[in-house]
N, C-alpha and C positions, 0 to 999 in steps of 0.2 A: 504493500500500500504506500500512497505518495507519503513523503515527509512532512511533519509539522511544519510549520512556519513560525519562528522565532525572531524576531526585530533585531538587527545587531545592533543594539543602543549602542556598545561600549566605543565602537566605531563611530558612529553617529553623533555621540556626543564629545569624542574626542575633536570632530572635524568643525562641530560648530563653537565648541568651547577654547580650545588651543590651536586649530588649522586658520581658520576665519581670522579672529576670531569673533564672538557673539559681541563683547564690548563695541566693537566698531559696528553695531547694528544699536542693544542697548543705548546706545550713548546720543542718537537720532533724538531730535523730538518727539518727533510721534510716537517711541517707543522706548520709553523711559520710565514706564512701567513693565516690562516685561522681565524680569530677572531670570537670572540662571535658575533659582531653583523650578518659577513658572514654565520654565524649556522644559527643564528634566522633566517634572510632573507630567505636562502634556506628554510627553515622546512616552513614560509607561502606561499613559491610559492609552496612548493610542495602539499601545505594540499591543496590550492585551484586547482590545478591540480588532482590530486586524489579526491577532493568533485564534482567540475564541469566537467569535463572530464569522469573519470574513472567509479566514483561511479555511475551516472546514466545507466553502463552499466548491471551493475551488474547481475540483477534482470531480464533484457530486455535477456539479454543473455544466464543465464543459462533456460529462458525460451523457446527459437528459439533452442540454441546447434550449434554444427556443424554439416555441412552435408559434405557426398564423395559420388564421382562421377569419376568412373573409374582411381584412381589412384589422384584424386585431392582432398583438402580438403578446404572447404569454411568456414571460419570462421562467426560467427553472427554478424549483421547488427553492423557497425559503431564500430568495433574495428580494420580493418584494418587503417580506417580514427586514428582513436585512436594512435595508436601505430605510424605512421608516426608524429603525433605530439608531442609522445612520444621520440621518437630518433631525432627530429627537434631539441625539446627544450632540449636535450643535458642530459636528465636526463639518459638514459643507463649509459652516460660513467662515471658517478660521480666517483667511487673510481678505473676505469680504471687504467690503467700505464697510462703518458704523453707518453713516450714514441712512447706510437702507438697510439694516438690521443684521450686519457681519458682525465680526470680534475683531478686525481690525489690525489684526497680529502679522507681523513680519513673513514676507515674502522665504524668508530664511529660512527659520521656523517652520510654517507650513509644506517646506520643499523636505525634508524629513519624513512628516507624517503621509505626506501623497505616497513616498516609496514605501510603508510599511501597506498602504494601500493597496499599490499596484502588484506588490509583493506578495501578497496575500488572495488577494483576488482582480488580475488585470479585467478581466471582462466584467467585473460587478462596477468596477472602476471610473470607466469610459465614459459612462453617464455622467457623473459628476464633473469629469472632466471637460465632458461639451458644456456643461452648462457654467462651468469659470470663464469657460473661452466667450460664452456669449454675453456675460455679465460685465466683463471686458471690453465687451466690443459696444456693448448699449451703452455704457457708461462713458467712454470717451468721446461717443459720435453721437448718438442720438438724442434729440431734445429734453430735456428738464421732465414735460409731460409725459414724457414715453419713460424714463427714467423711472419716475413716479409711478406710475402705473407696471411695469415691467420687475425693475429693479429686486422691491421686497420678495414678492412670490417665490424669484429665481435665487436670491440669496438665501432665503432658509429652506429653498429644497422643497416645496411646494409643487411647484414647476420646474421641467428640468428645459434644456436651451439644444439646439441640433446648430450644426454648421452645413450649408449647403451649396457645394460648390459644384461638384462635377458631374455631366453629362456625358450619356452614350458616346457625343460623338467632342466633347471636352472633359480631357483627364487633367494633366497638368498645363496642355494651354488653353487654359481661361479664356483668352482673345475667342476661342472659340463658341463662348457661354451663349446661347440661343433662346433661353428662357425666354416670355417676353412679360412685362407690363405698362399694363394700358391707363391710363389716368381715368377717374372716376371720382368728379368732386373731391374730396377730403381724403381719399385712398385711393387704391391700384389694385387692377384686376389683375392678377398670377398667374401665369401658365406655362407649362413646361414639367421635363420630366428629370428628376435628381437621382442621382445611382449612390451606393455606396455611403448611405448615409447611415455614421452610430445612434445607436438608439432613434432612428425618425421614430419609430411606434416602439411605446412596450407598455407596462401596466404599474411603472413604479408612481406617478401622478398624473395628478385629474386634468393637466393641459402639457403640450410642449407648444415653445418659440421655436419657430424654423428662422434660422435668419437666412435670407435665400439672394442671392446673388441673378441680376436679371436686368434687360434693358429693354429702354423707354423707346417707342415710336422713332422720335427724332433723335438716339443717340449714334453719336461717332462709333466708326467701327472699331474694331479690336478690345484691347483692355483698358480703353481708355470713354469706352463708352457704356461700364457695368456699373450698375446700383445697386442699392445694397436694402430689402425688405424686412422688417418683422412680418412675419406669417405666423399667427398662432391656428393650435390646432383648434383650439375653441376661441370663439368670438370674446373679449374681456371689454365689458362696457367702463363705464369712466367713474363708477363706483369700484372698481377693483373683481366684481360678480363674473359670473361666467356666461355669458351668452350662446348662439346658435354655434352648429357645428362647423365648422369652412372647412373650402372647399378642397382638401387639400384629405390623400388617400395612402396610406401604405398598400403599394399593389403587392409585394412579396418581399422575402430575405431574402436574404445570398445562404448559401453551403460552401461553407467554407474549410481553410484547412485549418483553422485553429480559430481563438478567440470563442467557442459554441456555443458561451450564454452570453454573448452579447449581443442581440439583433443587429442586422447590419441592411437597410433598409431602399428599396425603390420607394421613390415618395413620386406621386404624382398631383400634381398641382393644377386646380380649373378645369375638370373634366365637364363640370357642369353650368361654366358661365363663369368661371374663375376667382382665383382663390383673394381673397379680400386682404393685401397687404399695406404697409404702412413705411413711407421712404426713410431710411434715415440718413440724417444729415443733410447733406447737397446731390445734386443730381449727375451721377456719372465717375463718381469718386467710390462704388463700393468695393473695388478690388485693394484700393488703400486703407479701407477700414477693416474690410475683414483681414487685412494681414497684423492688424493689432492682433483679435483673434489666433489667427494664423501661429503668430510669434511665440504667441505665450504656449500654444500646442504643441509646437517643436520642444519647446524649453521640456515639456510634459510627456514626450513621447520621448527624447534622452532620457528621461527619470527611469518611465518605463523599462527601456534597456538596462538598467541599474538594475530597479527593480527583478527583473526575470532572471538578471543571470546571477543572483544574489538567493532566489530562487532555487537556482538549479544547481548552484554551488549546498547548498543546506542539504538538498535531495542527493548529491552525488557521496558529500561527506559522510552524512549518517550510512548509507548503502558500504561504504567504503570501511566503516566503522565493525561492521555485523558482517560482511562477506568473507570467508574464508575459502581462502584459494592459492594453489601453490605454495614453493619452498621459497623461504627469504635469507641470502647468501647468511652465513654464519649463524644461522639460528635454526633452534632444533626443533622447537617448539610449530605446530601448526600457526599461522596469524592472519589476524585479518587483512585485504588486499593492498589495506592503508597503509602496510609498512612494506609496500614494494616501489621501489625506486620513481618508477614512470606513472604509477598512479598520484604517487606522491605532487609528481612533475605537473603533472592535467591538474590536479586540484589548486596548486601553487598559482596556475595559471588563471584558473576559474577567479581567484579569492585575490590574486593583487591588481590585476585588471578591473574586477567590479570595485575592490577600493579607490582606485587612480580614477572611475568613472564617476563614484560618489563621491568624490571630493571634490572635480571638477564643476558639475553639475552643482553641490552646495555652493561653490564660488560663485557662478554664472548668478543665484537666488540672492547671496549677500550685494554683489552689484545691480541686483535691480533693485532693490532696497535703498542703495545708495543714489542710483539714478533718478530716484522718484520721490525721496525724502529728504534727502540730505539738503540743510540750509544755504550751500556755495553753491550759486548755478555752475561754475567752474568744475565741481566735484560731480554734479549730478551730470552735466555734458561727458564729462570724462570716461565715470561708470557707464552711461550708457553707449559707449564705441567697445567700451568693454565687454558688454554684453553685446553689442551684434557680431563682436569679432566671433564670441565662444559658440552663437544661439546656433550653427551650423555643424560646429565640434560636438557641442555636445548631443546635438539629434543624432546626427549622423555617425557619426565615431561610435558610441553609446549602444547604439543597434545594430549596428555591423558586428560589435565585438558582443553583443548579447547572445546573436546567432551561433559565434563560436562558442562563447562558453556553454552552451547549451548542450549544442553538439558535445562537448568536452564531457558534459555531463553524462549524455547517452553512453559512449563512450568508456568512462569509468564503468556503468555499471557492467558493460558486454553485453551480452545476447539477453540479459533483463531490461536491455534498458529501451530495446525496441520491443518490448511488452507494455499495451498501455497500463497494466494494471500498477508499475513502478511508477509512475506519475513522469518519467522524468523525460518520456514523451511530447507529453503536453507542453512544458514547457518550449521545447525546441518550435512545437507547431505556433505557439503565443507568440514566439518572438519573430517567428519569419516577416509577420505583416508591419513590424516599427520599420523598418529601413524604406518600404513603401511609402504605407499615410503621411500625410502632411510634408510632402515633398518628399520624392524620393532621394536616395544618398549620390546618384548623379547631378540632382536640382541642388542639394546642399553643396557639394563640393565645388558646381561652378558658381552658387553666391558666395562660400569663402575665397575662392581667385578673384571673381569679375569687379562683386559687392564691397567685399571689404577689405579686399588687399590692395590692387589692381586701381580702384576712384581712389584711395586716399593714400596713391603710391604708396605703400606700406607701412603707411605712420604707427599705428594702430600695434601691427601685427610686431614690429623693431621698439614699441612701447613695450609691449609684453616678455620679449627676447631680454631687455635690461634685467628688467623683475628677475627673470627667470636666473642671468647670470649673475646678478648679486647671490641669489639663492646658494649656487655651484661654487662662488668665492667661499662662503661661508660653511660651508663643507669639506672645502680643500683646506680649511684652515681650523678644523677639528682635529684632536689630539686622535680619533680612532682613523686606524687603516682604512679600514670598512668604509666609514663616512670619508676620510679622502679621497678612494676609488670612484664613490659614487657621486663626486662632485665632479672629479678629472672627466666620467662618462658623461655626466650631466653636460658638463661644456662644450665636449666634442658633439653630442647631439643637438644642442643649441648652436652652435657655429655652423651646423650643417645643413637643417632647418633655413639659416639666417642665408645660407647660399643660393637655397631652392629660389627664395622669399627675393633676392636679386636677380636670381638669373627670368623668374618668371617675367620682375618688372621690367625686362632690358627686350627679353621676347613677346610680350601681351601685343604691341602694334605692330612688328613685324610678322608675326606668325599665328595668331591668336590657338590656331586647331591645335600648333606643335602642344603649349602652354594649357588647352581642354585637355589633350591627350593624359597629363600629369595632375590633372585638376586631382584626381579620388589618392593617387597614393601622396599627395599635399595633404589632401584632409586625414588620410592614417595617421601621414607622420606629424600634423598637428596635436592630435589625439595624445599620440605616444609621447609625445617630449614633455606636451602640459602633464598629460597621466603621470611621466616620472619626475616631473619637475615637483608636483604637490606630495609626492612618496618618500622625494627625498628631504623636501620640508618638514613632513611626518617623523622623518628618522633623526633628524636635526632634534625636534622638540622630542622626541621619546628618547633620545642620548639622555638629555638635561632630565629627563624625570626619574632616566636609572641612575644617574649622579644623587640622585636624590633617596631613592627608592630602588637598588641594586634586585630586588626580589618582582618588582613589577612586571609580571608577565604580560600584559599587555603590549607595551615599551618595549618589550624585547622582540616581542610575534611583526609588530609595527615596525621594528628595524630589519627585521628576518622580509617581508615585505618589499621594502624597498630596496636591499642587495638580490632578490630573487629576479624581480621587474629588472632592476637595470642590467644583468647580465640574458636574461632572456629576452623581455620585451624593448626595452628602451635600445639595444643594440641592432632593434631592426631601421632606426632614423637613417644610418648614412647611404643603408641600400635603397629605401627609396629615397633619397634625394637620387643619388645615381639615375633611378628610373625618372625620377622628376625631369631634370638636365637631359635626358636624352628624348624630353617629349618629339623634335623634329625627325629622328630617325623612326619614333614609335607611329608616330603620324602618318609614317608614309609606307611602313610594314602593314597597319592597318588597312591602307587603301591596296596595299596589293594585294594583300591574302586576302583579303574581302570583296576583290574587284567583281568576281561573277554574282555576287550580290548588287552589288553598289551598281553594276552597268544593268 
């Protein structure tokens, strides 16, 4: 049977108390009541809420799935129970606005408790997730009124929020979005068909927002002529009540390969005279609204990858723990698989990558904190280049390497582990769909080149290279061998990183394809440098805590960590740059070996 699911607080709160650390969020105004011990408290109600609640669904659920039935969609046993204890105990609203009835709490903070979430139950999850992103998105763009009226329901989980972007014949080019609507007095008639929408239907509340992406009679063509609708499922009159039903239908789900209890939905819009929407904002600007949305879903769907392979590392350990198999050189004794070399190696691998990925990922959550709060426009400008450099790392990076560890996971267990009944299946199928949704990891890797390196000639990307080698100074100039080596590695992967990061800028106008060619293994080895850049930070402050506390096994496991990373993972930076640098010769191998396609 699959594995519990256990929270790794000690990790978790090492990263937001000593890696961050939490002071430099604490010390914000807005959040100068949140104390360390408030952190800690929430992260154990939540781990036990996600262990005993969520986590037992997991397994039960992607096994049943959901079922439709004319236009309705039944969620699997005991997640609708689920989720009302979920929005009881107040956990949606955590980093809400107060304003409309959130708790107001640090972006920080809540990036924590989402991964015990996701962790626990990715597909119970999703829901919730759409509806931050749409709470997000009504709240930046949308009028005061609609605010008003919108806002409360969606913050305490009342209502849940859908994102509705792509059509049959528009996946990721938008430009292609055909929906149409038609002006109607005081609203807009809705019509068109949406694919692939999480939770369009299910039974966990009495209404959903579609916010639905769609253009006007008179708009310009491409992406420069999409609006941006509230559609709710039920009509909400301007007392907050629930009116008639609109016009707006789950035709079916998908069958999918993973994800089974999270409906995954055709929504059809106007079948009958079309669907009653509500503009927001200005007209013809909603592809730059909903990439608010958008952005905060990336940042959500890296978590995800956190999550899963954090997951699947806990499933691979315990199996690893209890499986007895084979002779382990020098010993007589039968033992479990855990004490053979290579299994040892897969887990090593599982467990400092998802650290390197949850550290990252809490960074990315501390600077948008500071982007959005902090009193210096100067600080809040800063954090936020900060954050569009990572919001592509850590989607992408995050799920690529979720996939592996996953696989790793199967892997350890052997010929059990492609049994679904080890659970440690599902996971691998959970995680295949994060490098997809919300921009696939080829769309993330050309916005880290084209987006954020390439417009701001590398400002940004040669800001964070500093950081990083002050980091590698202060390593080479510890008293341990250990921590020396992994500064001396730290640098040479940071100098090489910093080569790609020139040679791109010198070829982007001359060549651009050469420069696409190198786009993804850019984003690995961004991944990889930041991953070992914050492991070896980790190791720095667990030095100082065994100066303090020689017996502190945590501090010790945390250093064992980051010497494992930098000699397996962090040593693969120089070879892709190598591949990076030779994008012109990769460019033109492709077009050959490809030509009876391509012609």
């Amino acid at each position: 049977m699959p594995a519990d699911y256990r929270a790794p607080l000690a990790d978790m709160q090492f990263i937001l108390h000593e890696l961050i650390p939490f002071s430099t969020i604490n010390s914000l105004p807005a959040y100068q009541e949140v104390s360390d011990d408030l952190v800690n408290t929430i992260l154990e109600e939540a781990s036990k809420f996600a262990g005993e609640v969520l986590g037992p669904l997991n397994w039960t659920g992607d096994q049943e799935g959901c079922s439709y039935l004319e236009g309705a969609v039944k969620t699997p046993q005991g997640f609708k129970a689920a989720y009302q204890q979920y929005i009881e105990a107040g956990w949606i609203s955590l980093a809400a606005n107060a304003d409309f009835g959130g708790q107001g709490l640090p972006i920080t903070l809540a990036t924590p408790v989402n991964e015990m979430w996701h962790s626990a139950n990715m597909a119970f999850m999703l829901c919730p997730m759409l509806t931050a992103g749409a709470i997000e998105a009504i709240e930046h763009h949308a009028s005061s009124d609609q605010q008003a009226l919108y806002l409360p329901p969606l913050v305490s989980g009342q209502w849940a929020g859908t994102m509705n972007l792509t059509e049959p014949s528009a996946g990721s080019d938008l430009s292609a979005v055909s929906s149409k609507a038609i002006p109607n007095g005081d609203y807009y008639l809705i019509s068109g068909t949406k694919i692939f929408i999480t939770y369009g239907e299910h039974d966990f509340t009495e209404n959903i927002i579609h916010l639905v992406l769609a253009r006007l009679p008179d708009a310009p063509p491409g992406v420069k002529g999409i609006s941006l609708f509230i559609v709710p499922k039920f009509l909400v009159n301007t007392d907050g009540s629930l009116g008639k039903r609109n016009d707006v239908q789950c035709v079916s789900i998908e069958h999918k390969l993973g994800i089974h209890a999270s409906p995954t939905a055709v929504m059809s819009f106007g079948e009958t005279g079309g669907a009653i929407g509500y503009l927001v904002g200005e007209a013809n600007r909603g592809l730059e609204y909903m990439f608010t949305m958008m952005n905060n879903a990336r940042l959500a769907v890296g978590l995800e990858g956190v999550a899963i392979a954090e997951r699947a590392y806990q499933q691979a350990a315990q199996y690893a723990r209890e499986r007895v198999q084979g002779k382990v050189p020098q010993k007589t004794d039968k033992l479990p698989i855990l004490h053979h070399a290579d299994v040892q190696r897969m887990l090593m691998l599982m467990k400092t990558q998802t650290e390197a990925m949850r550290a990252l990922a809490y960074i990315a959550a501390a600077q948008s904190d500071l982007s959005q709060k902090h009193p210096d426009a100067s600080v809040r400008d800063a954090s936020q280049k900060r954050v569009d450099l990572l919001t592509p790392i850590v989607k992408a990076w995050s799920t690529e390497q979720a996939i592996e560890i996953a696989s790793l996971g199967v892997q350890v267990h052997g010929g059990m582990g492609y049994i679904e009944e080890t659970g440690a299946a599902q996971h691998l199928r959970d995680a295949r769909i994060t490098t997809i949704y919300e921009g696939t990891t080829g769309i993330q890797a050309g916005d880290l080149l084209g987006r954020k390196i390439v417009r701001d000639e590398g400002q940004e990307a040669k800001s964070l290279f500093k950081e990083m080698q002050a980091s590698a100074i202060d390593l080479k100039q510890s008293s341990s061998e250990e921590l020396q080596t992994i500064g001396h590695e730290l640098e040479k992967a940071i100098s090489a990183l910093d080569q790609a990061v020139d040679w791109l800028l010198k070829m982007h106008t001359k060549n651009p394809q050469a420069t696409l060619a190198g786009a993804y293994p850019l984003l690995k080895c961004f991944g990889i440098v930041c991953g070992g850049w914050l492991l070896a930070k980790s190791a720095l402050i667990a030095s100082h805590r065994l100066q303090k506390n020689s017996g502190d096994r945590f501090a010790q496991q945390k250093i064992g960590s980051a010497i494992f990373y930098t000699h397996e993972v962090l040593a693969q930076a120089p070879g892709l740059v190598s591949t990076i640098c030779s994008g012109e010769s990769v460019a033109r191998a492709m077009n050959d070996s490809l030509a009876d396609l391509l012609n």
